[in-house]
C-alpha positions in Angstrom: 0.0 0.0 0.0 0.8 3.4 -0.6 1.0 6.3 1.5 -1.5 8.8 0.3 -1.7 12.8 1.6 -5.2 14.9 2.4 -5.4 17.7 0.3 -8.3 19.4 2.1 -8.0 22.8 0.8 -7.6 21.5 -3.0 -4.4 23.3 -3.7 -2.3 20.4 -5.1 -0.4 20.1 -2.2 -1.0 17.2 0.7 -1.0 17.3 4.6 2.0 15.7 6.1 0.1 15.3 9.4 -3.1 13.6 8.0 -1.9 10.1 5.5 -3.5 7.2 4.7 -2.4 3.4 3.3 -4.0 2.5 -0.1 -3.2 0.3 -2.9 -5.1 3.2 -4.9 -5.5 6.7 -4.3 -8.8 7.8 -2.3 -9.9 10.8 -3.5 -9.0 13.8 -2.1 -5.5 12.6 -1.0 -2.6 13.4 -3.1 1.2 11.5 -3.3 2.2 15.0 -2.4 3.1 15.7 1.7 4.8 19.4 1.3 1.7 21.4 2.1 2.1 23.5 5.3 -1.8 24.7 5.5 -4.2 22.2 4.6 -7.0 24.8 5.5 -6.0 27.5 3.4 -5.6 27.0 -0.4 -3.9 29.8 -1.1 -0.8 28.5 1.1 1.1 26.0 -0.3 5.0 25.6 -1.8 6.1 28.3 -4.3 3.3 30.6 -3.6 3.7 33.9 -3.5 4.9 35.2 -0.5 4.3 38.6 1.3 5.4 40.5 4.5 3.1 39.6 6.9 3.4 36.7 9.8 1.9 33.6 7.0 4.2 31.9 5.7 2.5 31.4 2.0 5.3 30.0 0.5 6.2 26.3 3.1 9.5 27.6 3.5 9.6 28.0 7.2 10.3 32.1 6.9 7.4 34.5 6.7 9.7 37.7 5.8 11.5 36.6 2.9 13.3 38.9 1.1 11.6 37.4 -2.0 8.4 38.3 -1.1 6.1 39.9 -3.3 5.4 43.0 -1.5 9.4 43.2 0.3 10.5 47.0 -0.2 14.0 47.9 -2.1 16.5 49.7 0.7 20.2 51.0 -0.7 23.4 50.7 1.1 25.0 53.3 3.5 28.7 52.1 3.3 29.8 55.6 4.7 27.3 56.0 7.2 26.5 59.2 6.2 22.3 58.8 6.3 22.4 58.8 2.6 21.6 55.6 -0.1 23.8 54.3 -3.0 21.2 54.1 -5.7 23.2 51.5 -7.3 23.2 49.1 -4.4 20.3 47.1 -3.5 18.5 44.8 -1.0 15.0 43.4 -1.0 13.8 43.0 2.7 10.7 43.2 4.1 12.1 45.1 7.1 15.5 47.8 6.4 18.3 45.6 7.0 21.6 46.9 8.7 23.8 49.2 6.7 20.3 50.0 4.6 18.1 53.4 4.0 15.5 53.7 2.4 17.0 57.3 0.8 19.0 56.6 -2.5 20.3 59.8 -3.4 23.8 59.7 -2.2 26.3 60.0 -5.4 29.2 58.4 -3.6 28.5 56.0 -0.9 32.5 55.2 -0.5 33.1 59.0 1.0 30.7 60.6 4.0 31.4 63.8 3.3 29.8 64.0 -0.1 25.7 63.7 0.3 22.9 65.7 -0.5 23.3 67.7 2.7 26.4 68.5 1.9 27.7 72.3 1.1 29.2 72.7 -2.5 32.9 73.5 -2.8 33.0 75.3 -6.3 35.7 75.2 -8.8 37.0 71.8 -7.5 35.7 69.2 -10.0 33.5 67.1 -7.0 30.3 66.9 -6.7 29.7 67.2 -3.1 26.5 67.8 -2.5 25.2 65.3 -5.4 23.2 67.5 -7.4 24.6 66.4 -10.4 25.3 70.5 -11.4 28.7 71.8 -13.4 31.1 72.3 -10.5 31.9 75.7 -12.5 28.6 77.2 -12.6 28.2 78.3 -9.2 25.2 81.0 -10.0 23.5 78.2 -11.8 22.7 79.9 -15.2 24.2 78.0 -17.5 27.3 78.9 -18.2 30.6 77.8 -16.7 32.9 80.2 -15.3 35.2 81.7 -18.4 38.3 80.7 -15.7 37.3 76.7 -16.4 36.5 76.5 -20.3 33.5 78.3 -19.7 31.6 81.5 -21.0 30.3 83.5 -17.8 32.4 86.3 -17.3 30.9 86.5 -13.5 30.1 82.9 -12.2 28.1 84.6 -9.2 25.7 86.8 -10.6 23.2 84.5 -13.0 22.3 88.0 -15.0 25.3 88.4 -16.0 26.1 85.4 -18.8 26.9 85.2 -22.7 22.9 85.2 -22.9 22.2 88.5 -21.0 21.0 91.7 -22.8 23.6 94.1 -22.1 22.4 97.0 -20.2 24.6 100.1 -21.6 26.3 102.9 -19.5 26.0 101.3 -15.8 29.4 99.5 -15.9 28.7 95.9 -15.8 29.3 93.7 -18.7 26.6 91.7 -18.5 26.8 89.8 -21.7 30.4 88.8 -21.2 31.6 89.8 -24.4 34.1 92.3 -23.1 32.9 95.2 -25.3 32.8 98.8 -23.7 29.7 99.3 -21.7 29.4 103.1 -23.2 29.7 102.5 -26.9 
């Protein structure tokens, strides 16, 4: 005789804890034994799993990091409160040495994060907004001093794309031509 699982909730997957001998298979039992709800048929192996206290799936762990609904957190390998976009976990709860942010644009230095204070002219991005280092008045135009066009990087009217305002001293097209002519 054979030993013959109940599959009670009709999933396809039998009861360990509730067999019985045949020589044929009564029906609603099943060869199968890897069911680990017999009263639910939406729980049985390689179901989809969620973050909740179930486990859906029969694999012994309700949070997997496979679930369905498990949240993406990014890596903090400079502790400076700040993601690496381009380092990932799934977990249904943050893991150790994860955020949730993912804005930090290098995760290998702590000084350089979003909150971090600009230091022009110096070819790093420190506060990772992804701006020209040499455009400090954010118009457009990098300074002339770093292959740039803008005669005066901290002024934003005053750029190759100004309208010059004749007689008041300020070149504020950048083209070096005399103010009063």
């Amino acid at each position: 005789a054979a030993t013959w699982f109940a599959d009670s909730d009709s999933d396809g997957y039998g009861d360990p804890t509730n067999a019985e001998n045949s020589c044929s298979q009564p029906s609603g039992y099943l060869a199968d034994s890897s069911d680990c709800n017999d009263t639910n048929g939406s729980i049985y192996p390689g179901a989809i799993e969620f973050c909740d206290t179930t486990d859906w799936d029969c694999d012994g762990d309700t949070y997997d990091n496979e679930a369905s609904d498990a949240l993406t957190w990014y890596a903090d390998n400079d502790m400076d409160g700040y993601g690496d976009p381009t380092n990932t976990t799934e977990a249904c709860f943050e893991p150790t040495g994860y955020l949730a942010d993912n804005t930090d644009c290098n995760d290998s230095d702590g000084a350089i994060s979003p909150a971090a204070t600009e230091i022009w002219y110096d070819d790093v991005d420190q506060n990772c907004d992804f701006a020209s280092d040499f455009d400090q008045d954010a118009d457009g135009f990098d300074h002339v001093d770093y292959s740039g066009e803008d005669c005066d990087d901290e002024d934003e009217n005053i750029n190759p794309d100004a309208s010059e305002i004749f007689y008041d001293g300020v070149d504020q097209d950048c083209d070096d031509g005399s103010d009063y002519d």
